[in-house]
C-alpha positions as CSV (number, residue, x, y, z in Angstrom):
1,X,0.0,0.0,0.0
2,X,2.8,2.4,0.6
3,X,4.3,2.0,-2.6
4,X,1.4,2.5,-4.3
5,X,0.6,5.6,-2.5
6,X,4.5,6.2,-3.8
7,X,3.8,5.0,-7.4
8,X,0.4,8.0,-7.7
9,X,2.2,10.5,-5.3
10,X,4.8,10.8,-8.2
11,X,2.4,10.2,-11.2
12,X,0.9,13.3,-9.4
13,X,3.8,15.0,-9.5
14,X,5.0,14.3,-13.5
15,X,1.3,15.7,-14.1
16,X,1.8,18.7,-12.1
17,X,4.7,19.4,-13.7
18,X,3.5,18.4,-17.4
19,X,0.4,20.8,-16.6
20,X,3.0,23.4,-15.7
21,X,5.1,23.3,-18.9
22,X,2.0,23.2,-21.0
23,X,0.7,26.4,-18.8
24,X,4.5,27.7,-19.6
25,X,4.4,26.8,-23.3
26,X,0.6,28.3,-23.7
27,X,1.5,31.5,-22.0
28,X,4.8,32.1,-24.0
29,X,2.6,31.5,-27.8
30,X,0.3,33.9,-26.4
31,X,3.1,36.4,-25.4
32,X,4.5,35.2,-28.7
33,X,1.0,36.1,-30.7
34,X,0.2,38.9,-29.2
35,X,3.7,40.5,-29.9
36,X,2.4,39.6,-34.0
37,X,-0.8,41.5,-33.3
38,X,-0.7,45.2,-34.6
39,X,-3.5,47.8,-34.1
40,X,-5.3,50.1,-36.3
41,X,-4.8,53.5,-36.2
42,X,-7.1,56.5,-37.5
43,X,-4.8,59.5,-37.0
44,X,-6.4,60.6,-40.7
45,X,-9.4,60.6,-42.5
46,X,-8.6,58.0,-45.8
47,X,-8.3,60.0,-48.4
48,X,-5.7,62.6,-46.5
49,X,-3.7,59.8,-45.6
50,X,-3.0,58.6,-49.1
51,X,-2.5,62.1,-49.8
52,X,0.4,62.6,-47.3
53,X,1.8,58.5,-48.6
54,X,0.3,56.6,-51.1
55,X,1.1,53.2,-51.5
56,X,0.2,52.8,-55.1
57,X,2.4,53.3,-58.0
58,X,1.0,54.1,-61.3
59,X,2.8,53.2,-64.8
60,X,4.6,55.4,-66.8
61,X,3.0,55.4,-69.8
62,X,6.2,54.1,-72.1
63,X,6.8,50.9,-74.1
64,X,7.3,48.2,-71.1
65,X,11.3,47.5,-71.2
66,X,12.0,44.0,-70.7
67,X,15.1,43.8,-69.2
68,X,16.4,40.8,-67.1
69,X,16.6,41.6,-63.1
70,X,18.7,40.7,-61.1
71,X,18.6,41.4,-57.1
72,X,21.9,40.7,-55.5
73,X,21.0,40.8,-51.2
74,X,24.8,40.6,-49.3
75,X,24.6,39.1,-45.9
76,X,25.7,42.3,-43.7
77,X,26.9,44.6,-46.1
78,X,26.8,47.6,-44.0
79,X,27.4,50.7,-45.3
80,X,30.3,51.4,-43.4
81,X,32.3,48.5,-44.7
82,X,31.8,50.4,-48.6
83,X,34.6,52.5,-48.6
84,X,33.6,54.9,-51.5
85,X,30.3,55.1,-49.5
86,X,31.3,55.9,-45.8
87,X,34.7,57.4,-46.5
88,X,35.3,54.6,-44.1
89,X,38.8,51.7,-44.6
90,X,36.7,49.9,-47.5
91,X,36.7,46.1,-47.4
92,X,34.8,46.3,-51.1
93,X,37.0,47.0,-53.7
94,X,35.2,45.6,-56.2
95,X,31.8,47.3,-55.6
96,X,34.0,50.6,-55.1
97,X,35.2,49.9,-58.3
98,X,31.6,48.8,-59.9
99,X,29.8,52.2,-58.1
100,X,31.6,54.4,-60.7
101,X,29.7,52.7,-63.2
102,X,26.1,52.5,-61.6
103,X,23.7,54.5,-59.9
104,X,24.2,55.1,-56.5
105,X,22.0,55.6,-53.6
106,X,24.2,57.6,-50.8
107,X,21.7,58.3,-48.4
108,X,20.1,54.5,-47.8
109,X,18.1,52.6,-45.0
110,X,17.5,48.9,-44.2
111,X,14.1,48.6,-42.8
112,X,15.1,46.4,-40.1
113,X,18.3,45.3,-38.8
114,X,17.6,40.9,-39.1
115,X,17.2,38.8,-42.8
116,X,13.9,38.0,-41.8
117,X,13.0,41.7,-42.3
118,X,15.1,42.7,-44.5
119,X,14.4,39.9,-47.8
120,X,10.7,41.1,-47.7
121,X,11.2,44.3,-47.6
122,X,13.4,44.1,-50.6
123,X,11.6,41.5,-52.8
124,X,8.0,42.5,-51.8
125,X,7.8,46.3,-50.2
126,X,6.9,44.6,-46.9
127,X,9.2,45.9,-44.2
128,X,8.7,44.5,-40.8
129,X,7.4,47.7,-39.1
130,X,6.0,46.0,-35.9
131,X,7.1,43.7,-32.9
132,X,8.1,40.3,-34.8
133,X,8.8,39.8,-38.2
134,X,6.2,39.9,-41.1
135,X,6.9,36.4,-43.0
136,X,6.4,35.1,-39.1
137,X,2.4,36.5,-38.6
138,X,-1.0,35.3,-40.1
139,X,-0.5,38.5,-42.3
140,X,1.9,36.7,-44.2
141,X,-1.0,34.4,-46.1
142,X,-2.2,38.1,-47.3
143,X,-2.8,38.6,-51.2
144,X,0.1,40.7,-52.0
145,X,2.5,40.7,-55.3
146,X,6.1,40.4,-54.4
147,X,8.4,41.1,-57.5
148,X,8.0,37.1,-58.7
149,X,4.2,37.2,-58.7
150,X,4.7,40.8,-60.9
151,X,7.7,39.6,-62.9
152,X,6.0,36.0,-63.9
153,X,3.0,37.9,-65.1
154,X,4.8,39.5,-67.7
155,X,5.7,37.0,-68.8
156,X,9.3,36.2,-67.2
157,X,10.6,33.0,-65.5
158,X,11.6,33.5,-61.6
159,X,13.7,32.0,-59.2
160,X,14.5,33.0,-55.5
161,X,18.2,31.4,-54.3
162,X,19.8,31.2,-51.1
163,X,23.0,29.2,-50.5
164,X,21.6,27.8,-46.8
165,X,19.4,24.4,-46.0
166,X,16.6,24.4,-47.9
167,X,13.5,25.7,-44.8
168,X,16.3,28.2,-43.2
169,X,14.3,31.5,-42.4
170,X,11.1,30.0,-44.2
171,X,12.5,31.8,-47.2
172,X,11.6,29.1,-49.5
173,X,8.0,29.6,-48.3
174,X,8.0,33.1,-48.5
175,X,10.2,33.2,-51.9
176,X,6.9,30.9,-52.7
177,X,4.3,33.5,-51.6
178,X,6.0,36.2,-53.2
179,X,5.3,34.5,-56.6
180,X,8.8,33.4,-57.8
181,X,8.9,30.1,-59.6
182,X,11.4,28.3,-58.3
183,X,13.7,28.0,-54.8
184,X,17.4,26.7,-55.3
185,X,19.0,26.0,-51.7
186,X,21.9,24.2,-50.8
187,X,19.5,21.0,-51.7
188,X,19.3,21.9,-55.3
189,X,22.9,22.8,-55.2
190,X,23.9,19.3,-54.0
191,X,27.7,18.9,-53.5
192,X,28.4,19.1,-50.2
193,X,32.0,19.7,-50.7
194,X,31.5,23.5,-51.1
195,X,29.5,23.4,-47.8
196,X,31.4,25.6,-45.0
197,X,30.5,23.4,-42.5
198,X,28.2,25.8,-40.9
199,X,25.5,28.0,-42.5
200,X,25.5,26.5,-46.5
201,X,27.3,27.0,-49.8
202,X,30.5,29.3,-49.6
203,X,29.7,32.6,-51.7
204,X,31.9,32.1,-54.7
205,X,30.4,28.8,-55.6
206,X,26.9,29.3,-55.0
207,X,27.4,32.9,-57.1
208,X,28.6,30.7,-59.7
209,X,25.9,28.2,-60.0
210,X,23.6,31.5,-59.6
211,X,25.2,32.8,-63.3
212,X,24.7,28.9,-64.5
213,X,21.0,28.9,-63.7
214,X,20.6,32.6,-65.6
215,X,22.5,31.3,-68.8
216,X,20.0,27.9,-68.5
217,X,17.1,29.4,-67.9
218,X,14.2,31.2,-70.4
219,X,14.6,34.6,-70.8
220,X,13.8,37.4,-70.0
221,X,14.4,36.1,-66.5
222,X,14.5,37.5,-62.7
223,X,16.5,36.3,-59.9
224,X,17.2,37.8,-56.6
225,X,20.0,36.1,-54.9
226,X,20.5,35.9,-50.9
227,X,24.3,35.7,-50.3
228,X,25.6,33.9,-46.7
229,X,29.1,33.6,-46.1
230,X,29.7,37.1,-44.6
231,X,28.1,36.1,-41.0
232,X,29.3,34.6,-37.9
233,X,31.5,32.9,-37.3
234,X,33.6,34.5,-39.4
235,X,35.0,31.8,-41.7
236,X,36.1,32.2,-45.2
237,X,37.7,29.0,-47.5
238,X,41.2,28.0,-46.3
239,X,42.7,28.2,-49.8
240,X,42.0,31.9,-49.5
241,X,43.3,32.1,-45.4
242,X,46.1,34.4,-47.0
243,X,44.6,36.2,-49.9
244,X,42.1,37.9,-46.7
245,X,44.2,38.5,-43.4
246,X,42.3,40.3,-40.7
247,X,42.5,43.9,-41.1
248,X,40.3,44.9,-38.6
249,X,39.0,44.4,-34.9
250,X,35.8,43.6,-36.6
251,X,35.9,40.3,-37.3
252,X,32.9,40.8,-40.1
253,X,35.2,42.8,-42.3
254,X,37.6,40.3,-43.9
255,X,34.2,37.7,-44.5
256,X,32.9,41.0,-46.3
257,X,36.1,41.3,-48.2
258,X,35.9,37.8,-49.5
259,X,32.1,38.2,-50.0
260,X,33.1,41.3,-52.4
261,X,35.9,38.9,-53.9
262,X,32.7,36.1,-54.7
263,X,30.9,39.2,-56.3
264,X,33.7,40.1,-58.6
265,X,33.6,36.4,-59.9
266,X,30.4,36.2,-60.6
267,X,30.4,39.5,-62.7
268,X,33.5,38.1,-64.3
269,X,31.3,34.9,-65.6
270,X,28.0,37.1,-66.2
271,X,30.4,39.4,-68.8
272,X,31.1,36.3,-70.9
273,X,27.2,35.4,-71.5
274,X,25.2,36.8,-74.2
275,X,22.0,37.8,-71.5
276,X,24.3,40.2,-69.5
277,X,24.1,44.0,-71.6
278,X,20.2,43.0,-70.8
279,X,19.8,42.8,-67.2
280,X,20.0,45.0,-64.5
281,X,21.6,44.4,-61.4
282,X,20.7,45.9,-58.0
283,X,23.0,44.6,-55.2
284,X,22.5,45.9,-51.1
285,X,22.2,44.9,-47.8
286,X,19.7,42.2,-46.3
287,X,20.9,43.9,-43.0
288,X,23.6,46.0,-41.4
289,X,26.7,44.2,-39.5
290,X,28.4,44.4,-36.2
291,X,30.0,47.7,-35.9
292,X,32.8,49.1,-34.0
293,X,32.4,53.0,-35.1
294,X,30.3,55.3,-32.8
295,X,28.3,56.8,-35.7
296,X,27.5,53.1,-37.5
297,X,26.8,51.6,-34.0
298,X,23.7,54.4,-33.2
299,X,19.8,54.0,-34.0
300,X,20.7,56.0,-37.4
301,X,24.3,54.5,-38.4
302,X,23.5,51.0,-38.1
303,X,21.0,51.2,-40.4
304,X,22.7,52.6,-43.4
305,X,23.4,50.6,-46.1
306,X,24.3,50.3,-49.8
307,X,22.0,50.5,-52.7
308,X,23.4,50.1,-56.0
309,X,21.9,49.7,-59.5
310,X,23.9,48.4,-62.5
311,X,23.1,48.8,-65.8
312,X,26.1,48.0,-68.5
313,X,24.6,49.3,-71.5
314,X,24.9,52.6,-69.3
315,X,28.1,52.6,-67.3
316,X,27.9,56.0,-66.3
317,X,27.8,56.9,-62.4
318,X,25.1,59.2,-61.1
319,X,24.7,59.8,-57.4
320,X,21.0,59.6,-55.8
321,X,21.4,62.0,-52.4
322,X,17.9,61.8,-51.2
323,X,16.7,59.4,-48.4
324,X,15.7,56.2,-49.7
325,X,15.1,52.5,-48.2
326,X,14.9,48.7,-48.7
327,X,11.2,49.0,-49.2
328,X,11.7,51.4,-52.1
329,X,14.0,48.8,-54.5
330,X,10.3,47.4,-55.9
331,X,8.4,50.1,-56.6
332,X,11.4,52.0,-58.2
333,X,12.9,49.0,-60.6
334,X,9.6,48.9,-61.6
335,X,9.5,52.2,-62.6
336,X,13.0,51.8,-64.1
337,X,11.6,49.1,-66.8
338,X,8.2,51.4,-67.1
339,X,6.1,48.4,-65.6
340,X,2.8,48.6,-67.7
341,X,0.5,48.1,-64.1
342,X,0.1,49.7,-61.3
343,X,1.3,47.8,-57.7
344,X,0.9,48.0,-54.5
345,X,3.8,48.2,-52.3
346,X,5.0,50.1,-48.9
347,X,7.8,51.9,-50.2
348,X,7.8,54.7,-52.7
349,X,9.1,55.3,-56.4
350,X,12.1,57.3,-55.7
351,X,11.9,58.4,-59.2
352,X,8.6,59.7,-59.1
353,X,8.8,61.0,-55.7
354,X,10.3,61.8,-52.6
355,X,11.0,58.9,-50.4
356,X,12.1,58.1,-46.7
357,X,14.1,55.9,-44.6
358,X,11.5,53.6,-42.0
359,X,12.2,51.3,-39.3
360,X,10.7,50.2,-36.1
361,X,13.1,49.3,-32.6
362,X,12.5,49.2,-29.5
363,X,8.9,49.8,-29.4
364,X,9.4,52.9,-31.5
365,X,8.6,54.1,-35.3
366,X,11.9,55.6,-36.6
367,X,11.5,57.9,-39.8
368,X,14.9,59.6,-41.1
369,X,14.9,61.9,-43.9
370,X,17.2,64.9,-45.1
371,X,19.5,64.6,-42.7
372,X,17.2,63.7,-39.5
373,X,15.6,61.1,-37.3
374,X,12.2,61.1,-35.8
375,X,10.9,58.6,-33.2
376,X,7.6,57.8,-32.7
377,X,6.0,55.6,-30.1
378,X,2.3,55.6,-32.0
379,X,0.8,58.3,-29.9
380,X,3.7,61.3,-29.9
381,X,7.1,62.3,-31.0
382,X,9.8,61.3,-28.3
383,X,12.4,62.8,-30.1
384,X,14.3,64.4,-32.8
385,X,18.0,64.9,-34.3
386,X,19.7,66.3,-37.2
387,X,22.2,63.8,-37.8
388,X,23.8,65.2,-40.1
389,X,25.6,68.1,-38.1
390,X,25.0,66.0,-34.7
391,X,26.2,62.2,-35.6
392,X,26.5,61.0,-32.0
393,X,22.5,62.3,-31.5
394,X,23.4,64.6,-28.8
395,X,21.3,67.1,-28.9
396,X,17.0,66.5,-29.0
397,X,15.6,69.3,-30.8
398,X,12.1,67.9,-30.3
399,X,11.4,71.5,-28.7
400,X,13.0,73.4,-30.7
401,X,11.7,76.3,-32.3
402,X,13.9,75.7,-35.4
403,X,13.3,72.3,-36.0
404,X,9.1,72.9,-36.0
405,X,8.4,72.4,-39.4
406,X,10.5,69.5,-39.5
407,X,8.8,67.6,-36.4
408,X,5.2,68.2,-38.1
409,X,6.7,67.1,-42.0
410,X,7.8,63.5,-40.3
411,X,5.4,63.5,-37.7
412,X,2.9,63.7,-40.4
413,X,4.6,61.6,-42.9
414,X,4.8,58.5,-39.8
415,X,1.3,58.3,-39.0
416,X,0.1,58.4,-42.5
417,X,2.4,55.4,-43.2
418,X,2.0,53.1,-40.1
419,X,-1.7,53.7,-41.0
420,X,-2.0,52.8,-44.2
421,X,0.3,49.7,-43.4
422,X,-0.9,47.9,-40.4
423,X,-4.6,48.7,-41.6
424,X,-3.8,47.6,-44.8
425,X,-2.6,44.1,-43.5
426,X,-5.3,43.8,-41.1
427,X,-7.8,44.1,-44.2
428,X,-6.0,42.4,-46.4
429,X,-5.7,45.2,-48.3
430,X,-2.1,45.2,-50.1
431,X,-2.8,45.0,-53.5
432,X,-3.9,47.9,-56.1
């Protein structure tokens, strides 16, 4: 009898303690769901909110130029580590090198600071502008038309590639939902003996099969292609242990450096095939890197990035100086090829209009533009800086006579946007 008053008192106790996990488990989804959830907001009547941003872009008018596209996203490519960018030690001489030939966006934004953000907002206008990460929420089964769905309706074949095990990120998923065609991982890949024996495919090789699949494929074609090797830990191929020495405290500079190196190969192969004076390259940043400067490590700095667009039949450099972000690459390549529909996405045409950098941290909307950074918590302004003559945000000029007009442009300019995007997702409203 004792030991069966034993035998319960602990089947008691495992029960108690599964009850409690499951309690622990439930309670952490909800915290997890709720962080997902986003609220409508009214600041504006409809019609004056699309007035002060609209997230519709119209078509040109002009004879639809079919171009192959190319989207190049480089795991960590800060802005800082760009040399002719940041004025900075460069660790890119071959996109130096390759800026004097493109156009340039000196004055660019990642909408978020992790991949999961940052591959939306490049291939589909959807930056994560919420707690949690878009592709990770209900709102992700939305009808919305990333640039495969908008690309394969005109007729061009799609793929979405990303040198990692196939499921990393839910990017084949998503590359799914955004309409491209097909998904090559390290699965489709297959030969394990480029592997780095930690995250996928080293650079150089997957960049290669990249140009293989383009030459293959039906044209006119678009790919956008998610580079890996420059991430922790650090490693780069032992042949090239040499070739890259560390040059830096930051141990992210010399994987950049060999990242840049994989680029230059892949440009070198592209050159020799007959599909290359077609396309159009645009090559940036899923995401800003680790950074050991004061100016790249604040709430402005570390999210500046590259944008650069590459076309060889013009190989001319002009500069773009005004604000622009991830979420603006669709919208404006678009533009670029005189897309013959409208879309829908949440970043602007930078060639039609003026445009914005947008990000959300720490519970706060963050708008930069011309120079200065507003945060907004989704009821006020906490603060304001003109980082451009203050880089180390010193000085709030939130009350600041001087800085009025400003406040009430971005002030304005925020709540239109978070309202047109988080009711647009809640409705299911994202396409035009």
């Amino acid at each position: 009898m004792t030991n069966l008053k034993k035998i319960l008192s602990q089947k008691i106790a495992i029960w108690v303690i599964g009850l409690l996990i499951l309690f622990t488990i439930g309670v952490k989804l909800i915290s997890i769901k709720s962080e997902e959830k986003i609220i409508e907001y009214h600041f504006y009547k409809e019609d004056e909110a699309t007035a002060l941003y609209n997230p519709i872009s119209q078509p040109t008018g002009k004879p639809f130029n079919k171009k192959n596209v190319v989207v190049i996203m480089v795991e960590s490519l800060s802005k800082e580590f760009m040399g002719s960018l940041s004025n900075q030690p460069t660790y890119t001489p071959f996109l130096d090198s390759l800026s004097k030939h493109s156009l340039v966006f000196t004055d660019a934004y990642a909408n978020g600071k992790q991949s999961v953000q940052g591959i939306p907002a490049i291939t589909a206008s959807i930056p994560s502008i919420m707690n949690g990460f878009f592709i990770n929420t209900p709102y992700a089964n939305n009808n919305y038309k990333g640039l495969g769905t908008l690309f394969t309706e005109q007729g061009y074949y799609t793929a979405f590639m990303h040198g990692a095990h196939n499921g990393s990120m839910n990017f084949d998923a998503f590359a799914k939902q955004a309409g491209y065609k097909d998904y090559f991982g390290r699965n489709e890949y297959n030969n394990e003996k480029d592997f780095d024996g930690d995250w996928g495919i080293w650079d150089e090789e997957f960049l290669q099969f990249a140009a293989k699949q383009m030459t293959d494929c039906k044209k006119p074609f678009h790919f956008s292609i998610f580079t890996l090797s420059s991430h922790h830990p650090y490693f780069i191929p032992k042949r090239y242990e040499q070739n890259f020495v560390k040059k830096s405290e930051n141990h992210l500079c010399r994987v950049i450096e060999y990242t840049d190196f994989a680029l230059q190969q892949f440009f070198k192969t592209a050159q020799q095939q007959d599909w290359y004076n077609n396309t159009i390259f645009v090559i940036t940043a899923d995401h800003t890197g680790e950074s050991l400067h004061p100016f790249y490590s604040n709430s402005v700095g570390q999210y500046q990035i590259p944008i650069i667009m590459f076309d060889p039949q013009s190989n001319v450099q002009q500069l773009y100086n005004q604000t622009v972000s991830q979420a603006d690459i669709l919208p404006s390549i678009l533009h670029k090829l005189n897309y013959p529909v409208s879309n829908f996405s949440f970043g602007n045409d930078v060639f039609a209009k003026p445009s914005f950098g947008i990000y959300y941290t720490n519970n706060q909307y963050q708008i930069t533009q011309n120079g200065y950074i507003l945060s907004f918590d989704g009821i006020k302004s906490t603060s304001l800086y003109h980082f451009a003559t203050d880089s180390l945000l010193k000085e709030n000029l939130l009350q600041n006579a001087n800085a009025i007009g400003m406040k009430l442009h971005l002030e304005a300019t925020i709540k239109s946007y978070i309202q047109q995007y988080n009711n647009k997702l809640i409705s299911n409203k994202m396409l035009p």
